[in-house]
N, C-alpha and C positions, 0 to 999 in steps of 0.2 A: 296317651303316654308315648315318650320318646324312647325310638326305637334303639335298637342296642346298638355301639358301632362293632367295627369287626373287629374278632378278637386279634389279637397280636399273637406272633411266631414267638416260640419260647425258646430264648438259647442259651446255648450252654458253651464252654471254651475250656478248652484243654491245653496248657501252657499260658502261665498268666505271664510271662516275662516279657520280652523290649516290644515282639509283634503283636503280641497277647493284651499289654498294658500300659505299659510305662513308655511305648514311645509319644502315649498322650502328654506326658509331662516336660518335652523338647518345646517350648518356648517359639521356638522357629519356625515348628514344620504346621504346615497347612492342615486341618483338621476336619475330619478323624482323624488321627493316625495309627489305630489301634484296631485291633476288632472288638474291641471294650468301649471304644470311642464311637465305633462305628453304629453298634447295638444300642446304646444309650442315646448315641443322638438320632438314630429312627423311630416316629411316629409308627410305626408298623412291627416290632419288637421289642420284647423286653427281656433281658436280663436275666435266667433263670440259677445258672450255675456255674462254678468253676473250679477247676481242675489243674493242683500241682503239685512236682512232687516236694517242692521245695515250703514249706512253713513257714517261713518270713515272705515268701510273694505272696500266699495265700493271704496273711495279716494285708500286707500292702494294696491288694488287692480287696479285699473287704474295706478296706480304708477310705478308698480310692470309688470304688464302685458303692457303695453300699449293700453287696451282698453279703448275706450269710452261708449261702447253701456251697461251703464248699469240702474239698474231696483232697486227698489224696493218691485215691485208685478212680481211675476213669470208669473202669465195669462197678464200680457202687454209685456213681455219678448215674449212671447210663439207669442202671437197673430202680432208683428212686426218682428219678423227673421226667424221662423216657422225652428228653427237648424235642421241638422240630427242626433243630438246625444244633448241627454239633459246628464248632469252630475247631482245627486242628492244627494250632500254632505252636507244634513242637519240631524239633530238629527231624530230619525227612528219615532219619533212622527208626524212629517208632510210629510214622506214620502208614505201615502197611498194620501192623499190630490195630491198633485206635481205631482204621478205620472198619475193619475186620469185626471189632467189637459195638460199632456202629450199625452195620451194613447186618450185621444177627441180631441187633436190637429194635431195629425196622425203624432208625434214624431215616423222616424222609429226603432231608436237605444234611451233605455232607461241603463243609468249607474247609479245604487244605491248604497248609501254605504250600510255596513253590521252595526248592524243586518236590514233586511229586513222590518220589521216590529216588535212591541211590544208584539202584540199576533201572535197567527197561524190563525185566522181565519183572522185578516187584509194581513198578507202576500197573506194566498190562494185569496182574494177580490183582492191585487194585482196582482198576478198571471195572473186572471180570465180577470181583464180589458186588458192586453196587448194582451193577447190571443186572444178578440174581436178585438182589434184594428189593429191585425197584428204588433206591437213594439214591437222587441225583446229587454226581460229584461235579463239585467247581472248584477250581484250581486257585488261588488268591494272585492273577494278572490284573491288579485294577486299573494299569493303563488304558486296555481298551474299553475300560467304562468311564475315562474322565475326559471331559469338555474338550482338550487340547488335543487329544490324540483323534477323538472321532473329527473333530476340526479338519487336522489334517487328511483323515482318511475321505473325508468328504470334496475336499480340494482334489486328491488324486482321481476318485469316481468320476469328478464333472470334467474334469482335462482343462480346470483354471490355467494350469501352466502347461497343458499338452504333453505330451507321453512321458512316465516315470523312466530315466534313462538308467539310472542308478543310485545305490546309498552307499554312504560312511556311517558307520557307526563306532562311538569311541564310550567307553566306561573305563573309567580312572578312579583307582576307590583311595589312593594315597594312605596306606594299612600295612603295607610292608608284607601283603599276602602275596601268596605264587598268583601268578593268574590264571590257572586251572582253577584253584581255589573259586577265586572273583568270578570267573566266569559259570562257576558252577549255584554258588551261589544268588548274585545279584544279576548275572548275565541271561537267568533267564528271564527277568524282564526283559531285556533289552532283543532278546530271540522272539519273546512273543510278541512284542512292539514291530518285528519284521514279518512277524507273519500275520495280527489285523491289520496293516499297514499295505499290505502286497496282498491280501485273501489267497495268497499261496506256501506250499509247504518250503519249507527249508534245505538246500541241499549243500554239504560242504564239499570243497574242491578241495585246495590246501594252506598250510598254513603255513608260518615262520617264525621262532624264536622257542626259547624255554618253556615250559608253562607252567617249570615246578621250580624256577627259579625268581624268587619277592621281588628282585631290581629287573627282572626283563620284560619289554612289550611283544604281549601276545598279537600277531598279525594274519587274520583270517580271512581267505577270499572262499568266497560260495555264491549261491546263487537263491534268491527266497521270492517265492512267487515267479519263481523265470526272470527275476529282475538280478544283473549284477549288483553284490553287497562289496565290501568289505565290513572288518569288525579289529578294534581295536581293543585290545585289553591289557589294562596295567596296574599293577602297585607299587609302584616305586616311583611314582612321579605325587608331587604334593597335592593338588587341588582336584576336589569330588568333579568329576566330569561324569556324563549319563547325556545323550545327543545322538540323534541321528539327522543326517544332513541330505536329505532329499533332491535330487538333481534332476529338473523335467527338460525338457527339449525348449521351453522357453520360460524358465525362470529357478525357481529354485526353492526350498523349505526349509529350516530348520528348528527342531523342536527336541527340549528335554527338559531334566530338572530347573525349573527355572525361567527358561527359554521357550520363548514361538518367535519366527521371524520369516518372513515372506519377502520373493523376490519376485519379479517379473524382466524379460526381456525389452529393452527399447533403445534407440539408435546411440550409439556411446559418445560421450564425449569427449573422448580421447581422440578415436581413430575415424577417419572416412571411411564409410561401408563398410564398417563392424557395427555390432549390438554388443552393448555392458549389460551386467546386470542392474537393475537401479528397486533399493529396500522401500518397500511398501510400509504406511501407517498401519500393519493390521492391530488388531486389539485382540490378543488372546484374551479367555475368559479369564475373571479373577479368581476366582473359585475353581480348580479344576477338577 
């Protein structure tokens, strides 16, 4: 008799909306794009529940997914299927609440989206409860788990192009949002892309322009991993920009939505006894 395979992790998701669901339905974007997308397309989980407070995601979502088991209170969710992995794809305002009712329901795997919390002291309160409860939390940074980003982080370890001298980074969300906003929102990918990028923390120096004004670019000098950054943030310019532009002592990186691009250092052809930069054939992965 053939032996049984392993059972699969049971999961459940709390907010069925754009993160939660429906950004499976974008046409354009590279998939999963969901943590509905995510769940359903692993061989190693399935599906158990979900959670909104809205009745028309729910329908859409049962639609969409084929579940029935779903909720619109998370503590009845929690208390009938007791998942191994909650998903926490709501606004960061109920996610010290969510995961509080996780973290006493002895959920072992806690998925949150970013940012973590509003303040730092609700974060660290997060932190603190899974840490009693034994539920490992992960943050939803899926940059430093896709192809292109550990790509490049692999390039900087081996010193392909020789010491990190510095980065630009720019996100442009073209939304008509302040760039506090932007930055608070989608900018912490782009923060946590500088820190597995550098394996060091982040420290800010200072800044310049508005950050609560839609039309002005936000301009940030700091330092992340000991490496000089800047960071560029805007809404008020039209075209989705998401990039960080790597710059080694002999060549150069650049990688984001969309984008890998590779330089190297060699004798220019412009000038006597300069070097240009000259673009390499890499192949990012197609799949990231």
């Amino acid at each position: 008799m053939a032996s049984p395979g392993p059972q699969r992790a049971r999961c459940a998701i709390v907010g069925l909306g754009r993160i939660g669901s429906t950004l499976e339905e974008d046409r354009l974007r590279e998939k999963p794009a969901s943590h509905a997308g995510a769940v359903a397309g692993s061989r190693d989980c399935e599906l158990e529940a979900g959670c909104d407070l809205s009745a028309e995601r729910r329908e859409a979502f049962a639609r969409r997914w084929g579940c029935r088991n779903l909720y619109e209170d998370a503590g009845r969710l929690l208390e009938a299927h007791r998942p191994d992995i909650l998903h926490v794809a709501t606004p960061p305002e109920s996610h010290l609440q969510l995961v509080r009712l996780a973290a006493e329901a002895g959920v072992p795997v806690v998925i949150c989206e970013k940012p973590l919390a509003r303040s730092a002291a609700e974060a660290r309160e997060i932190v603190e409860l899974c840490r009693k409860a034994g539920t490992a939390l992960l943050v939803n940074h899926e940059r430093r788990y896709s192809r292109d980003y550990r790509l490049a982080r692999e390039r900087i370890a081996s010193g392909r192009f020789g010491r990190l001298a510095s980065i630009a980074a720019r996100l442009h969300m073209g939304r008509g949002h302040p760039p506090a906003d932007i930055l608070w929102d989608d900018g912490t990918h782009l923060l946590d892309a500088l820190r597995f990028l550098t394996g060091g923390e982040i420290e800010a120096l200072t800044a310049a322009g508005d950050p609560a004004n839609p039309g002005e670019t936000l301009q940030i000098l700091l330092r992340a991993g000991g490496v000089p950054a800047s960071l560029e943030v805007s809404g008020g310019l039209e075209p989705l920009l998401f990039e960080l532009d790597l710059c080694f002592t002999r060549g150069r990186l650049r990688i984001g939505n969309g984008l890998y691009e590779e330089w190297e250092s060699a004798p220019s052809p412009y000038y006597e006894g300069f070097a240009s930069l000259r673009r390499l054939r890499a192949l990012p992965p197609r799949r990231t």
